[in-house]
C-alpha positions as CSV (number, residue, x, y, z in Angstrom):
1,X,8.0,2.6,-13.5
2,X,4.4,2.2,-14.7
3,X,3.4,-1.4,-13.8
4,X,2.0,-3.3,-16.9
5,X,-1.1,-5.8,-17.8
6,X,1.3,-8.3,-15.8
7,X,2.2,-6.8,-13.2
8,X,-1.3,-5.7,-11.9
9,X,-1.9,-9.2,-12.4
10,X,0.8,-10.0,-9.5
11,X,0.2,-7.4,-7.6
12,X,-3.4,-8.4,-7.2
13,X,-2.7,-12.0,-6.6
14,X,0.0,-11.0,-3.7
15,X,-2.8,-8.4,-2.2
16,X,-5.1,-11.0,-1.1
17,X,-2.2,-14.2,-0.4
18,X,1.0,-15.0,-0.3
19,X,1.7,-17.7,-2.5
20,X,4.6,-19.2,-4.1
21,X,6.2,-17.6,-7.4
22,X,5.6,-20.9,-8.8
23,X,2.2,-20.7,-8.5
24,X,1.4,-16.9,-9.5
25,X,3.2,-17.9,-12.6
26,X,0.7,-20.9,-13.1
27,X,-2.2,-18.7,-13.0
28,X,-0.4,-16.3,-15.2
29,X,0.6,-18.9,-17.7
30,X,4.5,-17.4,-17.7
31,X,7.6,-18.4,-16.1
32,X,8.5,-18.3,-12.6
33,X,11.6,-16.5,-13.4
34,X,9.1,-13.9,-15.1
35,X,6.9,-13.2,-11.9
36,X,10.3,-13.5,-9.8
37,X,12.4,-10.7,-12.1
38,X,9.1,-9.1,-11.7
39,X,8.1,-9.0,-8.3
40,X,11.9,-7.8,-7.8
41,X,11.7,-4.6,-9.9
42,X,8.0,-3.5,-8.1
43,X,9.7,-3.7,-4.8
44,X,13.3,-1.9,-6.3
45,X,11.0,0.9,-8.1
46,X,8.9,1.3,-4.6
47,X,5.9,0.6,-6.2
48,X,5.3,-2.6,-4.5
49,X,6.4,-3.7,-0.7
50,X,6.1,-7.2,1.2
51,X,5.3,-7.2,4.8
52,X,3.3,-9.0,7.1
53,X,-0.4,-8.5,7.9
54,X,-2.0,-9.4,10.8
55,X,-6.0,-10.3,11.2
56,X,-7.0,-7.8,13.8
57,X,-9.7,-10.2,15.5
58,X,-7.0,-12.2,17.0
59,X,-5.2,-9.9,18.7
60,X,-7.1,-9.9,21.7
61,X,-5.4,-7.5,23.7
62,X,-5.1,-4.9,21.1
63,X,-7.5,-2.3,20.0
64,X,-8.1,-1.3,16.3
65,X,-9.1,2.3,16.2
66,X,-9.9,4.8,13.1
67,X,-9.0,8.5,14.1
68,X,-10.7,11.3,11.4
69,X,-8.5,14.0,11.8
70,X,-8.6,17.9,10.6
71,X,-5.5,19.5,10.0
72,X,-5.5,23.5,10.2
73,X,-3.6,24.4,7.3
74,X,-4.0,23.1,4.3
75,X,-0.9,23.3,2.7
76,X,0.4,21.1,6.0
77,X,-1.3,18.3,5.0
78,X,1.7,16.1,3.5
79,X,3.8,17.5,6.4
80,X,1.4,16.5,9.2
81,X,0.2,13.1,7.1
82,X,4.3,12.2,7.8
83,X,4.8,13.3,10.9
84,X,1.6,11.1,12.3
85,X,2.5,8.2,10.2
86,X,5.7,8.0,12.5
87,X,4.3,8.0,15.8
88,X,4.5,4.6,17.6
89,X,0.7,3.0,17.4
90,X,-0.1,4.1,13.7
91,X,-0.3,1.3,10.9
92,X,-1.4,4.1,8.2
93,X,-2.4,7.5,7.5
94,X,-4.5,8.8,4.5
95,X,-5.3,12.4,3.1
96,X,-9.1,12.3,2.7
97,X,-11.9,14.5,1.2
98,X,-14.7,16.0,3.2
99,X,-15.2,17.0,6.6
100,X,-12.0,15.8,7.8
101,X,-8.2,15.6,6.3
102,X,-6.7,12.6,7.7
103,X,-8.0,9.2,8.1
104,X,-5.4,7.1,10.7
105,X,-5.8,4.0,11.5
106,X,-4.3,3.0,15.0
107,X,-3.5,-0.9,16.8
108,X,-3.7,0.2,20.7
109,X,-3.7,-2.1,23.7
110,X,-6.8,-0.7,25.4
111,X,-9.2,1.9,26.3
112,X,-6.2,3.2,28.6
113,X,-3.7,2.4,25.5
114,X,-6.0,5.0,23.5
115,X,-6.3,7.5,25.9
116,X,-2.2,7.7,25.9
117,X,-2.3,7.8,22.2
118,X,-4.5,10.7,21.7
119,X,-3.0,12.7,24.6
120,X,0.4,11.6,24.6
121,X,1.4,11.2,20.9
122,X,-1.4,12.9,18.8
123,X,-1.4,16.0,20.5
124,X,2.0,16.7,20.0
125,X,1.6,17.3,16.5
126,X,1.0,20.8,16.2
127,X,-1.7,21.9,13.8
128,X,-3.9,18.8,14.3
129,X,-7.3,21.1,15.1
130,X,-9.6,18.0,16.2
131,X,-10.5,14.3,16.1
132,X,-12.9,12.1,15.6
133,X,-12.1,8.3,17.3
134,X,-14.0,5.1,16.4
135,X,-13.2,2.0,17.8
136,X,-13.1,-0.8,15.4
137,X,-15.5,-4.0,16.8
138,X,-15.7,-6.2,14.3
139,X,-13.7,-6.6,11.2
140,X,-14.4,-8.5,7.7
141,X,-11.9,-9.2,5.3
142,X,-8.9,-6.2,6.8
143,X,-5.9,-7.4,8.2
144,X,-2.9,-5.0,9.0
């Protein structure tokens, strides 16, 4: 499914709130039923998922981290991209260009919580040549 004019539209609208059918279809000038039916087929073609975001400054006990990541073979980078994406601690992963392959971002409980994490969990993943960790102090506008 290639989303439309419309469904961008919703999409967009959903990306920065979540607001009530009845009002996306307001702004859109089409039936609530319409961005309903819509929303419905986005989520059932997988283009499109709800789930709840968090605004990392209030979680005072946890730690945001973003870990640049090289990977040694290239053709492993979908593999390892997967296999980091399901260790406990990681809210994404990303295949970058440049100096590194992987971007992951991490939600840790500490200093100590990081330390596990990139002992522990990350270097269990075989292939994963070196890392590059920066701590998150501020953040405008991200929630995860």
């Amino acid at each position: 499914m290639q989303p439309d004019k419309t469904d961008w539209q919703i999409i967009e609208i959903l990306s920065k709130q979540h607001i009530p059918n009845n009002q996306i279809a307001r702004q859109l000038g089409v039936s609530e039923g319409t961005v309903r039916r819509r929303i419905k087929a986005l989520q059932d073609a997988g283009v499109m998922r709800v789930r709840a975001l968090l605004d990392p400054d209030v979680l005072k006990d946890k730690q945001l981290a973003i870990i640049l990541a090289s990977v040694k073979e290239s053709k492993l980078l979908k593999e390892k991209a997967t296999e980091v994406s399901k260790l406990q601690n990681v809210n994404s992963v990303a295949i970058i260009s440049g100096a590194y392959d992987l971007l992951i971002e991490v939600i840790v409980s500490s200093n100590r919580g990081m330390i596990t994490f990139l002992t522990e969990q990350l270097s269990t993943v075989k292939g994963i040549e070196k890392t590059e960790t920066h701590v998150v102090m501020k953040s405008y506008g991200k929630y995860i």
